[in-house]
C-alpha positions in Angstrom: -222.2 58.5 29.9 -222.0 56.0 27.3 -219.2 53.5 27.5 -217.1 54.0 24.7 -217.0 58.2 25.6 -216.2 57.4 29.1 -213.1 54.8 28.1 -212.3 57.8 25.8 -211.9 60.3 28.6 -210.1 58.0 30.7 -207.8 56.9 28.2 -207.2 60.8 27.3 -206.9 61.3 31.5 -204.1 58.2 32.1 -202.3 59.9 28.5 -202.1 63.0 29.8 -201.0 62.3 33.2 -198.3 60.3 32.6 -196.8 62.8 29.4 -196.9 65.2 32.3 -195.2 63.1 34.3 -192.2 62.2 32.3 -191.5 66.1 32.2 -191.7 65.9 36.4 -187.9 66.2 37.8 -189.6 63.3 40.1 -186.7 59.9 40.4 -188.5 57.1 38.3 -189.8 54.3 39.7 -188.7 51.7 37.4 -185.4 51.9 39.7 -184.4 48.7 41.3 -185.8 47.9 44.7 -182.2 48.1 46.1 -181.6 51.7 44.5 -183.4 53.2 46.9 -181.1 55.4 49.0 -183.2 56.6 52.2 -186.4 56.9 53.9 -189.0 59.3 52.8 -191.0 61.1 55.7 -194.6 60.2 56.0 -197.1 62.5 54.6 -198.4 64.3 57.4 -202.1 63.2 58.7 -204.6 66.1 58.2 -208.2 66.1 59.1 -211.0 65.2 56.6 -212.8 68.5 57.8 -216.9 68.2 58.4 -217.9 68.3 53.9 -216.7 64.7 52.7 -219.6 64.2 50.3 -222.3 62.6 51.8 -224.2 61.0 50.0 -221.2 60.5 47.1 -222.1 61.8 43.7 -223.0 58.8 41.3 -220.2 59.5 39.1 -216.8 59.5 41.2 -214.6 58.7 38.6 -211.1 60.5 38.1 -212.6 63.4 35.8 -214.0 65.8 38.2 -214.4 68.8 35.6 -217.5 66.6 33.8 -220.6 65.0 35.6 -221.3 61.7 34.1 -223.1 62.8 30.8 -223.3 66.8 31.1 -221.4 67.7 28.3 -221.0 71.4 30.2 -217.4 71.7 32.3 -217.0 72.8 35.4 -216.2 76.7 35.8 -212.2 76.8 36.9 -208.9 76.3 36.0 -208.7 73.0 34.5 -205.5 71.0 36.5 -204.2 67.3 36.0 -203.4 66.5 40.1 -200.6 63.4 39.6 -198.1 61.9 41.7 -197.1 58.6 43.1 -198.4 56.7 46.7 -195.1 55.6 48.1 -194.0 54.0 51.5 -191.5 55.2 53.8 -188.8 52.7 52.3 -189.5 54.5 49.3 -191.1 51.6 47.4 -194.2 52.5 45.0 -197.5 50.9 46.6 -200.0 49.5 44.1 -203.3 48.5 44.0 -204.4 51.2 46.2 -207.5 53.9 46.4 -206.6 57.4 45.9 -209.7 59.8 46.9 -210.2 63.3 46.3 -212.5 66.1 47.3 -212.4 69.8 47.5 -214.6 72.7 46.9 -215.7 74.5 43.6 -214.8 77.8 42.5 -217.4 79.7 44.6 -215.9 78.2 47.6 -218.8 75.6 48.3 -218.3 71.7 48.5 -220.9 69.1 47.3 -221.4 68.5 51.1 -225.4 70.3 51.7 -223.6 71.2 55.1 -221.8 73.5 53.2 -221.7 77.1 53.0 -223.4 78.4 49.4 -224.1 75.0 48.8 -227.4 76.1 46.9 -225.6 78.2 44.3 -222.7 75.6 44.0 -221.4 74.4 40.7 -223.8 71.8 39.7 -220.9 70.5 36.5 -218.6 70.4 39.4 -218.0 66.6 40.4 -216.4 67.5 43.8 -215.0 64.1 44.6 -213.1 61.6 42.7 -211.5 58.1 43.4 -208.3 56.0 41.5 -206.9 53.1 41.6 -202.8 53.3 41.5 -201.3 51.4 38.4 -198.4 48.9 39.3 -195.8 52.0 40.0 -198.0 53.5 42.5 -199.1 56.2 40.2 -202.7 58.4 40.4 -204.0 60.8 38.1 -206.8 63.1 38.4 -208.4 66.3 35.6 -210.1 68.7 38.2 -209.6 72.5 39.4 -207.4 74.4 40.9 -208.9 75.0 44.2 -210.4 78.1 45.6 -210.2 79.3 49.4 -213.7 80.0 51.3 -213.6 81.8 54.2 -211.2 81.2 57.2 -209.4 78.2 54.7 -206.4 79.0 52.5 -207.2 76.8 49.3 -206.6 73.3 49.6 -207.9 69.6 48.0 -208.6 66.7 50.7 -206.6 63.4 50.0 -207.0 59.9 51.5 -205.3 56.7 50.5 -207.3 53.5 51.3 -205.5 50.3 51.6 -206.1 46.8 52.4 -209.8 48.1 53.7 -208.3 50.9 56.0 -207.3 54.3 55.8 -203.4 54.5 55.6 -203.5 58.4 55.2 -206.0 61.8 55.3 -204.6 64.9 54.2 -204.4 68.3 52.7 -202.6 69.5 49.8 -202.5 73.6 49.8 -201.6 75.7 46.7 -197.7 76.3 47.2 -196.7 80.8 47.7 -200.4 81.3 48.0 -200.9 84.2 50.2 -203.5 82.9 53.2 -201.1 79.9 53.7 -199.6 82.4 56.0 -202.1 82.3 58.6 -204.2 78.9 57.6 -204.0 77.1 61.1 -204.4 73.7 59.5 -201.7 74.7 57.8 -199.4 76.3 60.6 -200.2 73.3 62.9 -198.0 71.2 60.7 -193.9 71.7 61.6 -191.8 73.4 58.9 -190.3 70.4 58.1 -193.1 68.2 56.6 -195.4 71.1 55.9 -193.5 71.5 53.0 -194.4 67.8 52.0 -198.1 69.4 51.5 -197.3 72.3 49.3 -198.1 71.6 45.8 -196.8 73.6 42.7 -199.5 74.2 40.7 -197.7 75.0 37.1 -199.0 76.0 33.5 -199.0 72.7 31.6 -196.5 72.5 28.7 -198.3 72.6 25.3 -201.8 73.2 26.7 -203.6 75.9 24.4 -206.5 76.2 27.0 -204.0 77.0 29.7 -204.4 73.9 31.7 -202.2 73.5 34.7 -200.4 70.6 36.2 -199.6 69.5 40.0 -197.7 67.0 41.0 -197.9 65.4 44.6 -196.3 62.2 45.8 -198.3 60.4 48.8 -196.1 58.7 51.3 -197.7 56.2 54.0 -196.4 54.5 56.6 -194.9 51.4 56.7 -198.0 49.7 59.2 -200.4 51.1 56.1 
């Protein structure tokens, strides 16, 4: 993609994400270090699962509807994932690697490993990084994920920090109807499985029916 298209879509991906934002009911973190009132329960760990990419896609920006020049989108409906990596102490953390992956809207990843990985969506990034901005912030323009068989829908997280992995989740599709019985899912105690339910929401304004889902990523204090 030429430069000055690609600054163009990021710049229209960090706008958008953070308009979205300010209409979250999400407790701003320009507050004063000393504001904060309690600490936040870690994201719970979750396993990366056997379809990481391998070998990543040569575009892994944070647009994963558009592959590098192919002006064709992928097939799906078009959601801006945001939120904010946090500590425990509540504290944005900056500076850090957001990554996601997750599987098109056929059910396959970009993994070859996977199943119908021959007929997958070839417009379909399937794996995105981001670096948060000083308030801890991430944005990503993908799809609202689609379930495959014996998963409920979900998108794989991980936050690198400081050369290590401080957290590896899931983020599921909040009243969808195979969370019910999605083991991953069940493994996780009531408590902090709600930490990985996501609203996924019609975004305000959007003519093309574009959805918004907002996650906040909390890692432990060792991270």
């Amino acid at each position: 993609m030429h430069d000055r298209a690609r600054t163009s879509r990021r710049s229209f991906l960090s706008g958008a994400a953070l308009g979205i934002a300010g209409l979250s009911g999400c407790r701003s973190t320009d507050d004063k270090p000393g504001e904060f009132a309690q600490q936040l329960s870690e994201t719970p760990w979750q396993t990366a699962g056997p379809f990481y990419p391998d070998p990543l896609p040569l575009d892994v920006d944070n647009d994963l509807i558009r592959l590098g020049d192919d002006l064709t989108p992928a097939v799906g409906e078009v959601t801006h994932l945001f939120g904010r990596v946090l500590g425990t102490d509540g504290r944005p953390v900056s500076n850090v690697e957001v990554e996601i992956w997750h599987a098109d809207a056929t059910g396959a990843y970009l993994h070859p490993g996977s199943d119908g990985h021959a007929e997958r969506d070839v417009h379909f990034q399937g794996f995105g990084r981001f670096l948060t901005d000083s308030k801890g912030r991430y944005r990503f323009r993908t799809i609202k994920p689609a379930p495959y068989p014996g998963r409920t829908p979900h998108i794989h997280v991980a936050v690198n920090h400081r050369g290590k992995r401080a957290l590896t989740t899931q983020l599921y599709v909040n009243g969808h109807p195979q969370n019910a019985k999605d083991d991953l899912l069940l493994e996780v105690e009531p408590r902090l499985r709600e930490l990985l339910l996501v609203d996924f929401a019609p975004m305000p304004s959007s003519s093309a029916q574009e959805l918004w889902a907002e996650a906040d990523l909390i890692v432990g204090s060792g991270s």
